[in-house]
N, C-alpha and C positions, 0 to 999 in steps of 0.2 A: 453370258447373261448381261445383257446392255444397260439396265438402269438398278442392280443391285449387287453388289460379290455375292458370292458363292459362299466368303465367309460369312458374311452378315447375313443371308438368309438362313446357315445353322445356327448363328447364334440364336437369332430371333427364334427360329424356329424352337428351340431347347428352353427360352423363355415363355414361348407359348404354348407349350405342348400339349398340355393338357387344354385348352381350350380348340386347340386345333382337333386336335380325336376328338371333342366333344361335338363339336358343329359340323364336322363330315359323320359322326353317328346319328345326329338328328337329323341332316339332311337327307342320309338312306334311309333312314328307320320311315322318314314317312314319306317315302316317295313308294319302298316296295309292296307294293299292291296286286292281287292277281289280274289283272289287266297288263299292269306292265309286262310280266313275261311271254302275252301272246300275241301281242304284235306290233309292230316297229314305229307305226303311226302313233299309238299311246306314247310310247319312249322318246318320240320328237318333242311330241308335246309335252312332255314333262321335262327334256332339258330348255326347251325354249321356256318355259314358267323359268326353272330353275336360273338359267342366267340372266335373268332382269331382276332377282334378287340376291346372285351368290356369284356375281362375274366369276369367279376362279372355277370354277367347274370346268370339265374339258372333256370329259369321255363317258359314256354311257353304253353297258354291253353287257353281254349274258354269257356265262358258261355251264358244259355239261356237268355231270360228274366226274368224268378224268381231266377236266383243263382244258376243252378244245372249247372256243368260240360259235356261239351258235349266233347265228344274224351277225348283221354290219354292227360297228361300232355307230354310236351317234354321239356328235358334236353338236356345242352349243351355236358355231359357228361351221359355215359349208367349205370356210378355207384353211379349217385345220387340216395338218398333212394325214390324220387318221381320220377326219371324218367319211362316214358310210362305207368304211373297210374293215375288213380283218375277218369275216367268216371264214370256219373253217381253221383258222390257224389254234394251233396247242400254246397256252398259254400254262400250263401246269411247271416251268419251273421259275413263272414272274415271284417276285417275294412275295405278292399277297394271296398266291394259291399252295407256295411252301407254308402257311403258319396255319397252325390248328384251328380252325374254325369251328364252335361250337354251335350248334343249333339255334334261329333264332335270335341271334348274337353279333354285330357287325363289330369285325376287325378290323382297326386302321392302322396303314403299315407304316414301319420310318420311312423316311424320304430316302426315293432311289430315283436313277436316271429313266425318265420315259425313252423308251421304243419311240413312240409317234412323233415329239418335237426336240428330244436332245434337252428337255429341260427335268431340273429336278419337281419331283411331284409326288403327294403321297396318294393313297389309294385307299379307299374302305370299300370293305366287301361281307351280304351275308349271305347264307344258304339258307335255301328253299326249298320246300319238301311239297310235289304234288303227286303223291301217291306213290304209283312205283317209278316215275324218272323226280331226279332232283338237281339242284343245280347252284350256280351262285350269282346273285344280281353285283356287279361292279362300277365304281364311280372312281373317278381318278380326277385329282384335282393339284393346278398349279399351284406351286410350295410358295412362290416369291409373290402372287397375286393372294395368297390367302393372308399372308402377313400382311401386305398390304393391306389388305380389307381390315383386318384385324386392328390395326395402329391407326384406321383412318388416314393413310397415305395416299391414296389409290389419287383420288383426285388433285393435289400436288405433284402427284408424278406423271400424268398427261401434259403439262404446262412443260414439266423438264427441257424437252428441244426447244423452246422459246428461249427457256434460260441460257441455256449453253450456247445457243447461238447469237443470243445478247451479249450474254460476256466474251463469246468471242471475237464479237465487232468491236468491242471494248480493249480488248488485247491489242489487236490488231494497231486500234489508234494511239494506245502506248507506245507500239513498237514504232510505230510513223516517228512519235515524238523522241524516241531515242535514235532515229536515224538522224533526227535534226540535231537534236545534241552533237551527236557523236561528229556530223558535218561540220559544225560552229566550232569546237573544240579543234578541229586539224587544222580547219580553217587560218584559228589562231596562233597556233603551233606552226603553219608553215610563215604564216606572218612576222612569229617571230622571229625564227631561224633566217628568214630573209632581209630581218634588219641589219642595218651596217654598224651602226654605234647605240650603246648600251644605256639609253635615257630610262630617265624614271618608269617612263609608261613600258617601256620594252621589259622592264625588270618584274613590273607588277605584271606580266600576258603571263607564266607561268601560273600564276593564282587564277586566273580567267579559264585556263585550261583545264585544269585541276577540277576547277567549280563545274564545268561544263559536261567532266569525264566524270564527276561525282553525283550529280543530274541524271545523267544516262544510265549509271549503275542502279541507282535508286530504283527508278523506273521501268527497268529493264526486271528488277526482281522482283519489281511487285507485278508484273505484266505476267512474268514464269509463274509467280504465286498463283494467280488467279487464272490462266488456262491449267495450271498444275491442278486446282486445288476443285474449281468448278466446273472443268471441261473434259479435261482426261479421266482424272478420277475418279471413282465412287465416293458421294461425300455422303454420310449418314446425320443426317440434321438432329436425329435423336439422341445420339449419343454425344456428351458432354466434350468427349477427346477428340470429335474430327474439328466442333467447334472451336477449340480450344487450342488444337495446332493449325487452323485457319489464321486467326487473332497473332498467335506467337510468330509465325509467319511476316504476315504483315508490317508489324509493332517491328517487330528486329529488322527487316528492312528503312524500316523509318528511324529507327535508331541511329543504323551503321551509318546512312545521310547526315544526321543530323552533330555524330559524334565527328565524323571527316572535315564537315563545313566550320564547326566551331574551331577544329585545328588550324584550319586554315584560314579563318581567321582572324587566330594567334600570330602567327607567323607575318600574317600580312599587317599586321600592327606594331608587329617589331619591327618590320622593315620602315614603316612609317613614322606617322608622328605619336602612333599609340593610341588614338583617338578613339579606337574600336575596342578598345582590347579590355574594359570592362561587361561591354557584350558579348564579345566571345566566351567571359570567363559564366557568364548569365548560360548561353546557350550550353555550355558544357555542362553546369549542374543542371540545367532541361535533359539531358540528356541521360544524366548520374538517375535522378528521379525515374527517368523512362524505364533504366532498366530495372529499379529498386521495383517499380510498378508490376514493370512485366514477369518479375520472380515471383512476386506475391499474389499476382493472379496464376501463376502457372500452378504455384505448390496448392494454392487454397480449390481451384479446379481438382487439381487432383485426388486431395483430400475429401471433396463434396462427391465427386465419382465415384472413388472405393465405398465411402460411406453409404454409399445408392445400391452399389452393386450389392453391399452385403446386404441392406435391407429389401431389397427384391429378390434376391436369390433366398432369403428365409420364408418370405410370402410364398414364394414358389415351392420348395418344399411343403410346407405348412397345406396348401393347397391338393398336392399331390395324396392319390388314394392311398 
């Protein structure tokens, strides 16, 4: 699954559930018509309607009374790998032909793995009674595209490959900039080791190297942050925690720079005439502060999240038949 885990689509999924069986029952409930089950030209035109309203839809198809596939399946689209296939085949042990289907009644199943694309998908299906043959009209729709539609994502997450390849040109130039560090720093380091007698300036190249090496670090982990955080992984912008170990991320990178550089700015003030060394002592309470900040944004996040969580999951209950 390329633009959502697998975990986040059950959580969400388990969040929306009830809305989710509710809008694949209304979108069979009034699409099954006696037209639809007698020929294949209605069933096109009713998922081409259907996907300029309901993108997540994906399959449209009819079975007997024991489970076998009667007609092609039809997609919304001509390059899903099931579209205009599958007559003929027995579908009697898919999960939404094992669960009891009552007359008149559309069943929507939990999410299972589709046959057709390997993706998770749930299914509502009803039965049809036309005299003496009977049957069941079925729709099958993308699990990760319905939450989407659901949370109003859908269109945020077409832009997604822009973003990722934004930040990965972004990366890329961090890492340029740590290659120049890390150059300038050995640089110095071989300049030093190749002096002959130990003057002032030869004494203070060690602080130059340090600074240079501490530069690079910085950088280097805020550059891993962000292909970590917006390139490789799944980030869920909804939930408070991916936000929130973004941030702590970052802030602690800037931190560790910032707590190194005041050292060594101590240090290079003792060696000296001192002159620095009430800035240094400035920059290390910037730094005391940083992290007093960052504790109290971590704990107060977290406390606002649980808070959330319980108050949605009682709604959710509360909601449930």
């Amino acid at each position: 699954m390329s633009t959502m885990s697998y975990i986040s689509v059950m959580e969400r999924y388990h969040e929306y559930e009830t809305a989710i069986k509710e809008i694949m029952t209304s979108i069979l409930t009034g699409i099954a018509e006696e037209p639809l089950f007698q020929n294949k030209e209605t069933r096109c035109e009713a998922m081409q309607s259907l996907g300029k309203c309901y993108p997540f839809v994906e399959l449209l198809y009819i079975l007997d009374g024991q489970g076998v596939q009667h007609g092609d399946s039809v997609a919304v689209s001509s390059s899903h790998p099931a579209a205009y296939s599958g007559d003929g085949k027995s579908r009697r042990h898919r999960p939404y032909f094992l669960k009891k289907i009552p007359g008149c009644q559309v069943v929507v199943t939990e999410p299972y793995l589709s046959t057709a694309n390997r993706k998770l998908c749930v299914t509502a299906i009803i039965k049809y009674d036309r005299g003496e043959q009977d049957g069941y009209l079925v729709l099958d729709a993308d699990l990760m595209a319905i939450v989407e539609f659901l949370m109003g994502d859908a269109l945020r997450r077409k832009f997604q490959p822009l973003f990722k390849w934004t930040y990965s040109v972004i990366v890329v130039g961090l890492f340029a900039v740590v290659a120049a560090l890390l150059f300038s720093a050995f640089y110095e380091l071989f300049q030093m080791l190749g002096a002959g007698e130990l003057s002032q300036e030869v004494k203070l190249k060690p602080f130059g190297v340090i600074i240079f090496l501490t530069l690079a670090l910085a950088i280097f982990d805020l550059g891993k942050t962000t292909l970590e955080e917006e390139v490789l992984m799944h980030k869920d912008i909804f939930r408070h925690s991916s936000t929130r170990r973004t941030i702590t991320r970052f802030v602690a990178a800037i931190l560790i720079a910032v707590s190194i550089e005041s050292l060594l700015l101590m240090f290079k003030s003792a060696l000296c005439d001192g002159a620095a060394l009430v800035s240094a002592v400035w920059m290390m309470l910037a730094a005391v502060g940083l992290l007093i900040g960052l504790g109290l944004y971590v704990y107060l996040g977290a406390r606002a999240e649980a808070l959330l969580k319980r108050n949605n999951g009682g709604s959710l209950v509360n909601r449930r038949p």
